[in-house]
C-alpha positions in Angstrom: 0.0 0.0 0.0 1.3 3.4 -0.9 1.6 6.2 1.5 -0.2 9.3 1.9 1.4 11.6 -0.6 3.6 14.3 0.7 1.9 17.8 1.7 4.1 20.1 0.2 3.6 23.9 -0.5 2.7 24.1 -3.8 -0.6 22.1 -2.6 -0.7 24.5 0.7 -0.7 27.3 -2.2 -3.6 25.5 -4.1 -5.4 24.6 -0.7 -8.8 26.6 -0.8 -8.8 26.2 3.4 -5.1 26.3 4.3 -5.2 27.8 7.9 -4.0 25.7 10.2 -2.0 23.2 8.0 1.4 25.1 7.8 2.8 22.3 10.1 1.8 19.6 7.5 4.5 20.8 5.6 8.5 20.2 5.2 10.8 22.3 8.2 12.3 24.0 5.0 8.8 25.7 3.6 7.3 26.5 6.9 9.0 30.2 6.9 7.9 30.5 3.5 4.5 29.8 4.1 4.1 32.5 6.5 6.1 35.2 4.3 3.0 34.5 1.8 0.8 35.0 4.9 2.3 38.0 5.8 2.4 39.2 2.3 -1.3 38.7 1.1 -2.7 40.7 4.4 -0.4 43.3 3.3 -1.7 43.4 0.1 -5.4 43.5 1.0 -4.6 46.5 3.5 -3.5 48.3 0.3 -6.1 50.5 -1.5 -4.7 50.6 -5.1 -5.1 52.5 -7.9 -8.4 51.2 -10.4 -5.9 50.8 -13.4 -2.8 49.6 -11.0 -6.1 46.9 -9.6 -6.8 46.0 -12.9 -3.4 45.3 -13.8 -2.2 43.6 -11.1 -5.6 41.3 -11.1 -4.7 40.3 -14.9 -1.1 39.7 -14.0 -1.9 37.7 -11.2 -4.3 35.5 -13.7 -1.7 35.1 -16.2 0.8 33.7 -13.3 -0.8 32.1 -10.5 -0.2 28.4 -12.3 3.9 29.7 -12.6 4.0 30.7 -8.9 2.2 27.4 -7.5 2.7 24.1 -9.7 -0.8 22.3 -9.9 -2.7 24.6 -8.7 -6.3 24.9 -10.3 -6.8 27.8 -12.7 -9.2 30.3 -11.1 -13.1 30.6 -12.1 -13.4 33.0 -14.6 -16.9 33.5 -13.3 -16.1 34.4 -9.5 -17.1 37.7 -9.0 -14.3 40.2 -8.9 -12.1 37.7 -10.2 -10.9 36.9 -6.6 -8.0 34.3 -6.7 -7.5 32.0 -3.3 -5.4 33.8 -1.1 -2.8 31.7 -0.8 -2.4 31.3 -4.6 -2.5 34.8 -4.8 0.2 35.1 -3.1 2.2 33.3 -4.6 1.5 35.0 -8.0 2.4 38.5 -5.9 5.7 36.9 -4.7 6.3 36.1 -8.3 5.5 39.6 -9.7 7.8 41.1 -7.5 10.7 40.8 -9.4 9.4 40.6 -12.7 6.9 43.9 -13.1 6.6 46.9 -12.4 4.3 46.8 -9.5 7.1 45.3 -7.1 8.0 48.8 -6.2 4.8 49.6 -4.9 4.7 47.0 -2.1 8.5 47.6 -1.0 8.2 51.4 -1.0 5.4 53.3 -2.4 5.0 56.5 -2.0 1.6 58.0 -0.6 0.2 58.3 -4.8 0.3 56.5 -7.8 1.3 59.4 -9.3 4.6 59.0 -7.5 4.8 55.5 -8.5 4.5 56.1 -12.1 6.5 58.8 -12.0 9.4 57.3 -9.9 9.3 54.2 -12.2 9.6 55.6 -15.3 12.8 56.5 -17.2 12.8 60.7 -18.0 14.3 62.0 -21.4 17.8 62.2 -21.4 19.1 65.8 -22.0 22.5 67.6 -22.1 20.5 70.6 -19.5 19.0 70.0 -16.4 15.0 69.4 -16.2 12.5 70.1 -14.4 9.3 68.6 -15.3 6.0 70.2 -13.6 2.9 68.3 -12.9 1.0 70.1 -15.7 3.8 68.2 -18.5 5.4 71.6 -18.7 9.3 70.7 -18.8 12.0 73.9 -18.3 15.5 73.9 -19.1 18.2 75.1 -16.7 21.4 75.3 -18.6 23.9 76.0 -15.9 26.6 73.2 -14.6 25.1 74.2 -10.8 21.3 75.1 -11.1 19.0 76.3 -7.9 15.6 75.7 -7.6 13.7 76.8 -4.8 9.8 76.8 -3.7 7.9 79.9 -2.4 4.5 78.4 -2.2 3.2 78.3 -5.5 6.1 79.6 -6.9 9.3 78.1 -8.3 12.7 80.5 -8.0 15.2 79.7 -10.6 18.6 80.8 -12.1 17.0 82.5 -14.3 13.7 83.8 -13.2 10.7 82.6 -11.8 7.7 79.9 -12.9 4.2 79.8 -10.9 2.6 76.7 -11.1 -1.1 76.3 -10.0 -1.6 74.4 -7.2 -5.2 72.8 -6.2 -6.0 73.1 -2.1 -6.3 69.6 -1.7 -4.6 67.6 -5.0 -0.9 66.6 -4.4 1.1 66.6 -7.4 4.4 65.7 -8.3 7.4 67.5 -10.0 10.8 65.6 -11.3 14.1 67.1 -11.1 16.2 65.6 -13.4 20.1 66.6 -13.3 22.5 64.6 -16.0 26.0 63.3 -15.9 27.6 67.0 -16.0 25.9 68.9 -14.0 24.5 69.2 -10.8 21.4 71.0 -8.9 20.5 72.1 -5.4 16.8 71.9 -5.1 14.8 74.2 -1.4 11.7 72.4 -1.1 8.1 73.8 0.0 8.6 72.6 3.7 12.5 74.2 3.5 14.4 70.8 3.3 17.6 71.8 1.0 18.7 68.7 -1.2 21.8 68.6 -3.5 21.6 66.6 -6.3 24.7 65.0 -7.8 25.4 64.3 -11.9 23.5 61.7 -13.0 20.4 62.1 -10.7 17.0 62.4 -10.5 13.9 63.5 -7.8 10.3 62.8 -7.8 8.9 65.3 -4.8 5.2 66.9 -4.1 5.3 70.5 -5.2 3.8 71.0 -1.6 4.0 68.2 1.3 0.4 66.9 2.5 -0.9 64.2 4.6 1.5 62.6 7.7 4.0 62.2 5.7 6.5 63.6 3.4 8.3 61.5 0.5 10.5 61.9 -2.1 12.1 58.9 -5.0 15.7 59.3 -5.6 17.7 57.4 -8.1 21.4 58.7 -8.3 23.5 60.6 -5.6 21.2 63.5 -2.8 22.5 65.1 0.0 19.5 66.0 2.1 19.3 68.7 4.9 16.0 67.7 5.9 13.8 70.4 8.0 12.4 69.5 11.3 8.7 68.5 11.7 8.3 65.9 14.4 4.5 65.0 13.3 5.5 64.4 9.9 8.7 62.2 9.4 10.6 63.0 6.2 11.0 59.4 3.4 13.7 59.1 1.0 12.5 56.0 -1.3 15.5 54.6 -3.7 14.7 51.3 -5.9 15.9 49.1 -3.1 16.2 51.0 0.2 14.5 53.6 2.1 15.5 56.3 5.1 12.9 57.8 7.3 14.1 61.0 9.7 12.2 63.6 11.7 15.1 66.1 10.7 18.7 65.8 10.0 21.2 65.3 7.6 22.4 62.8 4.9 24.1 61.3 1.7 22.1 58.1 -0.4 23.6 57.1 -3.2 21.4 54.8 -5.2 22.6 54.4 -8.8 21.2 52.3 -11.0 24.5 51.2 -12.2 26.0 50.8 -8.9 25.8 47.5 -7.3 25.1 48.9 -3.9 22.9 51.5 -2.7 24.2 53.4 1.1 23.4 55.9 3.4 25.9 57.9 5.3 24.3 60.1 8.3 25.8 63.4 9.1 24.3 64.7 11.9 20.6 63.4 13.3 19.4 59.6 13.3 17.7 57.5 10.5 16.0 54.6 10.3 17.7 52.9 7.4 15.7 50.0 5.7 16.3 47.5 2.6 13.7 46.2 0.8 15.0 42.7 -0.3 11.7 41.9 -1.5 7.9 41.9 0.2 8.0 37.5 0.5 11.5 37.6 2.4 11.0 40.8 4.6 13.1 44.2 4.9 16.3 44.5 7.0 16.1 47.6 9.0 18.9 49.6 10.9 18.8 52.9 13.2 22.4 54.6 12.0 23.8 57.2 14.1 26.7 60.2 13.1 29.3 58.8 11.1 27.8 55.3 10.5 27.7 54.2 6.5 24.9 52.3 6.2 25.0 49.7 2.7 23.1 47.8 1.5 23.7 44.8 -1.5 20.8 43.3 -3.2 22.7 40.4 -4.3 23.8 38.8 -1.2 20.6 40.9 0.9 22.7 42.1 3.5 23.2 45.5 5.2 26.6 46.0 6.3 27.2 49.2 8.9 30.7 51.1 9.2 31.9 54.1 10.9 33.4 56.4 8.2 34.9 60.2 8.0 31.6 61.8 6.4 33.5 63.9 4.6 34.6 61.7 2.4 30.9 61.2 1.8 29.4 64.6 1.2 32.5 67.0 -0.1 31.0 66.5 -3.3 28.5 68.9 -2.7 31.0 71.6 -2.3 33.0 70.8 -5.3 35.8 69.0 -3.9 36.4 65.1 -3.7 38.2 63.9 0.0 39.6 60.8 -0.5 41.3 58.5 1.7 43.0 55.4 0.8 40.0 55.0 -2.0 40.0 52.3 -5.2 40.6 53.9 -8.4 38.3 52.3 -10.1 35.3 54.1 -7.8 37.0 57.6 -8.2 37.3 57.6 -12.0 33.4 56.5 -11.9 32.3 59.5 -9.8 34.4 61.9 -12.3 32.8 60.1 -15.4 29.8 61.5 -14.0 30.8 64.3 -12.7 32.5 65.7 -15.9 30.4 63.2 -18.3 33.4 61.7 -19.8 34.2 58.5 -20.6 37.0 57.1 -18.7 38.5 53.7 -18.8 40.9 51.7 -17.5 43.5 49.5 -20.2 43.2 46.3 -17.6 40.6 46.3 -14.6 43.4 45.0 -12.1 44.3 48.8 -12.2 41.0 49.6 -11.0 42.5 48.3 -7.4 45.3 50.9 -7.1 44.4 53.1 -4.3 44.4 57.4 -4.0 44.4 59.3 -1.3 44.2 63.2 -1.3 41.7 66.1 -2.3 40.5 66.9 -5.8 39.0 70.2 -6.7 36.1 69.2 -8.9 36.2 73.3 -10.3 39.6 72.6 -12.1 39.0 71.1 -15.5 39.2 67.2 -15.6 42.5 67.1 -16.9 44.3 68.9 -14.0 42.3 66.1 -11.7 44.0 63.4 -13.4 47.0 64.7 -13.5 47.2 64.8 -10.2 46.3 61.0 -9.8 48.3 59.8 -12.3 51.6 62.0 -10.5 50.6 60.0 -7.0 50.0 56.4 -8.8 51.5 54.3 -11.2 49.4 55.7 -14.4 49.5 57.8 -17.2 46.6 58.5 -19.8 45.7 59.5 -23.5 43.2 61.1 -24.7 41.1 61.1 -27.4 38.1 64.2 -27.4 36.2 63.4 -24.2 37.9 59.7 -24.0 40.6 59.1 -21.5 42.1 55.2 -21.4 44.4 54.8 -18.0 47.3 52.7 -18.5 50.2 51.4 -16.4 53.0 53.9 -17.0 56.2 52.7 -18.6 59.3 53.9 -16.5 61.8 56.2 -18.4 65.0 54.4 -19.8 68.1 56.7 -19.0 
């Protein structure tokens, strides 16, 4: 006689009555199973967006059979199209980190205005942008641009813009600063943020509700104002900070394999989002603490550094102690929009210590690494290869 087939979880997935019945399953699911429990009561807490709903709903359709092997293909005549919750789940866990929704369940910001905005990819341009909530888009052609908010009004280099505001409706504005350039953006509640090359903000024109949140992708320093009943949220595409009011450096790159935090002055609550099924990982950080996190290994890894070294950047200047080469010549890529490489990528490891005055011109910056390194460089138009240098024969 055979035995009684295994429970395993991709029938607790498929079981319309699960509750109860984690313990039928293998030691090595059991924490699973209650990340999907966890998960699915978060997402019914959620009120979404009809047309985020409606997406999601069809996603989860098109899935559900992917996430949980075996599992019965919903009714296509239940009302609301309402999966098990188990199986949705799953489907959820799935779409996580394969559509665009997954952002909304590690971070979201308090519209889905801010989540379309935040996920989409803005026009590259040679200026600085500011895109307005009414699709107006204005230019700012300086390497160091200044935007400020008086109310309704924007303050800019050149002048100023109104933009109309409703009493109740919060809408969103994107600053977008290329490789190049940077930008230091006053927002309506007084928080002053500097924005490196390469970067870009999605912020509410004016703060409501009990909370106030920006997106960053790229490089921010943030001196955030002071408002103890509403805490101050920087989301990036894998962590997130939360402060009352104090001061801070994220760097979130899309091209960098790590996102960190280095904290100034204040405390934070620093948290990464390795995905809604396996939890967040969430640090307080205190003065001097570097706070990073690495999505592929889904650790957080905490460090007392000199801050300078962290946030000189805002004042044109580079402090660097002891740092790899191939992380400075990325920063002045950026900073100068060049293209800089390396001949082999073991010289990448050579080390630099010393300050560089980002006002010179990129060519008295290298100079000066390549006089304290082994290196020397040609260049070709905006093109600089690195190579070992060959010692002079006497």
């Amino acid at each position: 006689m055979k035995g009684k087939k295994p429970y395993r979880l991709e029938d607790y997935l498929s079981d319309e009555t699960p509750v109860g019945k984690e313990q039928d399953l293998p030691p090595e699911q059991r924490e699973m199973a209650e990340r999907l429990r966890t998960l699915m009561q978060s997402v019914e807490d959620e009120k979404l967006a009809s047309r985020d709903k409606e997406q999601l709903w069809e996603r989860l359709e098109q899935s559900t059979l992917a996430a949980a092997p075996g599992a019965v293909a919903p009714d296509e005549e239940r009302p609301a199209r309402r999966l098990g919750w188990l199986r949705m789940a799953a489907a959820v866990a799935l779409l996580l980190t394969s559509v665009g929704l997954g952002y909304y369940f590690l971070a979201r910001p308090g519209s889905d205005d801010a989540m379309r905005l935040a996920a989409a990819r803005a026009p590259t341009s040679s200026s600085t942008q500011l895109h307005l909530s009414d699709n107006r888009t204005i230019e700012l052609d300086r390497e160091e641009s200044t935007i400020a908010y008086d109310g309704a009004r924007i303050r800019l280099d050149a002048g100023t813009v109104d933009q109309v505001l409703g009493s109740e409706e919060v809408v969103y504005n994107t600053l977008v600063v290329p490789y190049g350039k940077r930008a230091t953006l006053t927002l309506h509640d007084g928080t002053k943020v500097w924005l490196n090359s390469g970067s870009r903000l999605v912020y509410p024109a004016v703060f409501g509700g009990k909370k106030r949140e920006v997106y960053l992708e790229g490089e921010g320093y943030f001196a955030v104002q002071h408002q103890a009943q509403q805490p101050f949220f920087v989301h990036t595409k894998s962590t997130q900070i939360e402060v009352l009011g104090t001061e801070f450096d994220v760097s979130a790159y899309d091209d960098d394999a790590q996102a960190y935090a280095v904290l100034a002055r204040g405390s934070v609550a620093f948290t990464a989002n390795k995905t809604a099924l396996f939890g967040k990982i969430e640090k307080k950080i205190t003065p001097g603490t570097k706070a990073v996190y690495d999505p592929a290994v889904g650790e957080v890894r905490l460090s007392q550094v000199p801050v300078e070294e962290y946030t000189s950047w805002k004042d044109g200047y580079l402090i660097l102690r002891s740092a790899p080469l191939a992380d400075i010549l990325k920063k002045l890529a950026r900073y100068y929009k060049l293209d800089i490489r390396l001949q082999e990528a073991a010289l990448g490891q050579e080390t630099f210590s010393g300050r560089l005055d980002l006002q010179d011109d990129f060519t008295s910056v290298i100079d000066i690494i390549c006089a304290t390194t082994s290196l020397s460089y040609h260049q070709n138009e905006r093109r600089f290869l690195l190579e070992k240098s060959i010692p002079q024969q006497e």
